[in-house]
C-alpha positions, -999 to +999 in steps of 0.1 A: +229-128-658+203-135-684+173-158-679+148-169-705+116-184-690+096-210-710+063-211-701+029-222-720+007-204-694+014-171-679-009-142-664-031-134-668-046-171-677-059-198-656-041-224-653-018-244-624+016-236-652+006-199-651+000-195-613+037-214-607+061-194-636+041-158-626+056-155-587+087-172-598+097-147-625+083-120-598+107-130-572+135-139-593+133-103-604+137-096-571+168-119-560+192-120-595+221-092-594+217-060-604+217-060-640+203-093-643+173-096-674+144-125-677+128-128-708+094-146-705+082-163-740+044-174-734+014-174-751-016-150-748-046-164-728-058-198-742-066-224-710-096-221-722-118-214-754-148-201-732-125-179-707-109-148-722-086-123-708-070-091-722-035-094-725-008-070-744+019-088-764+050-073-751+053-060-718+082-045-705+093-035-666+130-032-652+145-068-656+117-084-674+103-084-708+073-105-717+065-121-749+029-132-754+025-154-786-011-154-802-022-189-812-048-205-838-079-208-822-078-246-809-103-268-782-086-293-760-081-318-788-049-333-796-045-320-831-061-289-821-030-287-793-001-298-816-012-269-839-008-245-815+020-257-797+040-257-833+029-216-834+045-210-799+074-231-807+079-216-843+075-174-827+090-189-798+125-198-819+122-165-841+117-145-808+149-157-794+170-158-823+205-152-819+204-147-780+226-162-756+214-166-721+230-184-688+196-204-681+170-214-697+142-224-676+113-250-691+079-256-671+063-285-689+037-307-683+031-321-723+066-326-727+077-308-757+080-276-743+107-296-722+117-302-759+115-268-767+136-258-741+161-283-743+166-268-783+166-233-774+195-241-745+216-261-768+215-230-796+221-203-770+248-223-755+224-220-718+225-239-689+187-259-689+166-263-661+134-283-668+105-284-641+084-316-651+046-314-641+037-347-659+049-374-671+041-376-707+048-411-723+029-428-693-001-404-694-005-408-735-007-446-728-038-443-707-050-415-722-050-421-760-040-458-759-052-467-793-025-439-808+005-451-781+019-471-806+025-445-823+032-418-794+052-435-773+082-443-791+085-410-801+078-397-768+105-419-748+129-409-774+120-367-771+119-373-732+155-386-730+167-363-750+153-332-731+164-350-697+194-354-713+201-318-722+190-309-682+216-295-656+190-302-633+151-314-634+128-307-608+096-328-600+067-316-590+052-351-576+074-370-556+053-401-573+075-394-601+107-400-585+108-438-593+101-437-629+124-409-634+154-421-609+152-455-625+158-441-661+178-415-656+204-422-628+226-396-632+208-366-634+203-342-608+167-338-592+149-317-569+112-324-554+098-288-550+058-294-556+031-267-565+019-245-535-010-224-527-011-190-537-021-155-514-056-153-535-066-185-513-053-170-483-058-135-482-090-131-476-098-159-457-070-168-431-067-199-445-103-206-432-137-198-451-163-195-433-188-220-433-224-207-452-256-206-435-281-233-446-313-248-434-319-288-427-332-293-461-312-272-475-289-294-500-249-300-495-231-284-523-206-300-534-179-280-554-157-288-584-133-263-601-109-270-625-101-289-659-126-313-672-104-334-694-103-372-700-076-372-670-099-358-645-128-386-656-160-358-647-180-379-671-171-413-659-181-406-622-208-377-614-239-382-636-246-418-619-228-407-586-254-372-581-282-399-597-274-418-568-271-390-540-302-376-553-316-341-544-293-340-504-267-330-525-260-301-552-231-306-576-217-274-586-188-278-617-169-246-629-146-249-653-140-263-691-119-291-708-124-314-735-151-339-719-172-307-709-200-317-735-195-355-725-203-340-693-233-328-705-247-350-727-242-382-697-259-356-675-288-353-698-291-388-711-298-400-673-321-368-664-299-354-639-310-324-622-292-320-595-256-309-613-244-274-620-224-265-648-206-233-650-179-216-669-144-207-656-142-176-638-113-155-621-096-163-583-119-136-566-150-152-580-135-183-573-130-178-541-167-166-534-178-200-548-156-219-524-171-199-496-206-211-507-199-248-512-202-273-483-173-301-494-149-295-522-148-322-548-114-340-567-114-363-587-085-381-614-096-406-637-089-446-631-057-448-652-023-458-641+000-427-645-024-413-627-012-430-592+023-408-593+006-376-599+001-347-572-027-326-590-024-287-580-058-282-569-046-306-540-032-270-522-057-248-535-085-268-522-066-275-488-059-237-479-097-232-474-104-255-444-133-271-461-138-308-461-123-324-495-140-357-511-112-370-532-115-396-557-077-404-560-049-433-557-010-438-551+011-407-542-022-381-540-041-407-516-014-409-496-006-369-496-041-364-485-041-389-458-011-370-442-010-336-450-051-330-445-069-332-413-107-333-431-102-357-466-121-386-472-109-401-500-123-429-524-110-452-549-114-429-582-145-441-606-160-457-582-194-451-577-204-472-547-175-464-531-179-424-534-215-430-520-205-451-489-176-422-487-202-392-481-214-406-452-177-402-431-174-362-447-170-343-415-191-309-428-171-284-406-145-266-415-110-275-407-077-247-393-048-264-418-021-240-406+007-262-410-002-270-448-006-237-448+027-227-438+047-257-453+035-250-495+024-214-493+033-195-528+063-175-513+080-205-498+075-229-531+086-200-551+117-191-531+131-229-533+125-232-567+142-197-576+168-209-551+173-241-573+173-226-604+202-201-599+221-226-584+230-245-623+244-208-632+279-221-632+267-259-638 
């Protein structure tokens, strides 16, 4: 059996895609028939601009064979993006050439390399299995709404083709589900979400331990991740620490395309009390968790937002600390009943994340059951379970 894996993201970057197609590829290494060959196509390290990793272009072990594709040097702009997405798709094409393979497996959270993989099936005469992280039309119309005119059509039209192409599609939210049930009856879906890797686990149980501080020491309240126009960074914490004032210490690691928004609203208002920091790797990122008091989420007021389960939602739960969400829809109501310590606030609102920080319980929290239900190796083993299964399809 032959494989080729589609991914945009793979080790060693940072990045939700490239900590889900890693393990997977590992273990189905493991689990095909002797014989059996993956070839990964991916891109060398680019999450982000100010985070660089060394990488080698090919890399080669038994049953696997890695293709990283350099990429102009691009920001988190949407030009800047479709530049370098038409590099990986362009090498990406070349690379595989001729091949045939049984599967071709697509993670895809932009859509077209959903697209990409729905080409490279149809030339290779594969079986395609798409795993969908986002939903693309709905997301551009919030997101660049003064372009969706222009977007969207083209978008609906590249998303039912790709769907179309699918043996089999799996969601990562459930929130999804209606949209794509509604416009796609026929196909095949499976539900299996994003999980929490051992990194997070590991070294912790499950359960950091909670730091020492004094009275007036200040809470620290921790955000790591993406700071893009979805995650709305600027729209919330420059008047939300303004209004905590000096009881609380924002800490933000991380990078995105409204990093300097960031910055600038945070210096326009004389804001002192926000921490801005770089990306760094999990074992740094782990000692930062262990030093915050409260771990901060938060997705922007926009409504393809509400179906969304973001993947910092596991990494954030396996470390027992309290989580101060400003979410809606399917993540509220994940929180609500998979976490034992999340308060949770209606996103972009100010007054309503300021009455929230009162009911944070600031001790930390056993989530065994979350832990055991999403860990890495059980995610992992359903989806490789799922994907073999369209090998006859």
């Amino acid at each position: 059996m032959r494989i080729l894996v589609l991914t945009f993201y793979y080790r060693p970057d940072l990045s939700a895609c490239a900590f889900r197609a890693t393990p997977l590829v590992d273990h189905l290494c493991r689990t095909m028939p002797p014989g059996s060959q993956i070839d990964v196509i991916t891109t060398l390290p680019n999450r982000y601009h100010s985070f660089t990793a060394d990488a080698p272009h090919t890399e080669e072990s038994p049953g696997v064979s890695i293709f990283r594709i350099a990429l102009p040097l691009h920001k988190s702009g949407m030009i800047d993006q479709s530049r370098a997405f038409l590099a990986f798709a362009r090498a990406a094409i070349r690379r595989v050439g001729t091949q045939r393979y049984d599967i071709v497996f697509a993670t895809s959270s932009r859509l077209m390399t959903a697209v990409l993989g729905a080409y490279i099936a149809r030339r290779s005469r594969a079986n395609l299995y798409l795993d969908i992280r986002d939903i693309f039309v709905d997301t551009m119309k919030d997101v660049a709404s003064r372009l969706s005119w222009l977007i969207s059509p083209v978008s609906e039209r590249l998303e039912q083709w790709a769907i179309g192409r699918a043996a089999k599609v799996n969601l990562v939210s459930p929130g999804f589900a209606d949209y794509f049930l509604k416009r796609y009856p026929d196909k095949a879906f499976s539900f299996i979400t994003n999980g929490i890797d051992h990194e997070f686990v590991a070294d912790t149980g499950g359960l950091l331990s909670q730091r020492p501080r004094e009275a007036s020491d200040p809470r620290v309240v921790l955000y790591a991740g993406n700071l893009g126009e979805g995650q709305g960074l600027h729209d919330i914490v420059p008047e939300l620490a303004k209004r905590l004032g000096p009881q609380v210490l924002f800490r933000i690691i991380g990078d995105g395309g409204r990093k300097e928004t960031l910055r600038a609203a945070l210096s326009k208002h004389n804001v002192k009390n926000v921490e801005l920091l770089p990306p760094m790797g999990r074992k740094d990122l782990v000692e930062a968790y262990r030093a915050a008091d409260v771990l901060f989420l938060h997705l922007n007021d926009y409504p393809a937002f509400r179906t969304v389960l973001p993947s910092k939602v596991f990494e954030y739960g396996a470390m027992g600390k309290p989580l101060w969400a400003g979410v809606s829809g399917f993540a509220e109501s994940f929180l609500r009943t998979e976490l034992t310590n999340a308060v949770v606030f209606h996103p972009c609102d100010v007054a309503g994340a300021v009455n929230s920080f009162s009911e944070i319980r600031f001790e930390n929290t056993p989530q065994s059951g979350f832990l055991l239900k999403y860990s890495r190796a059980v995610v992992t083993r359903n989806l490789a379970k799922d994907i073999l299964s369209i090998a006859d399809a």
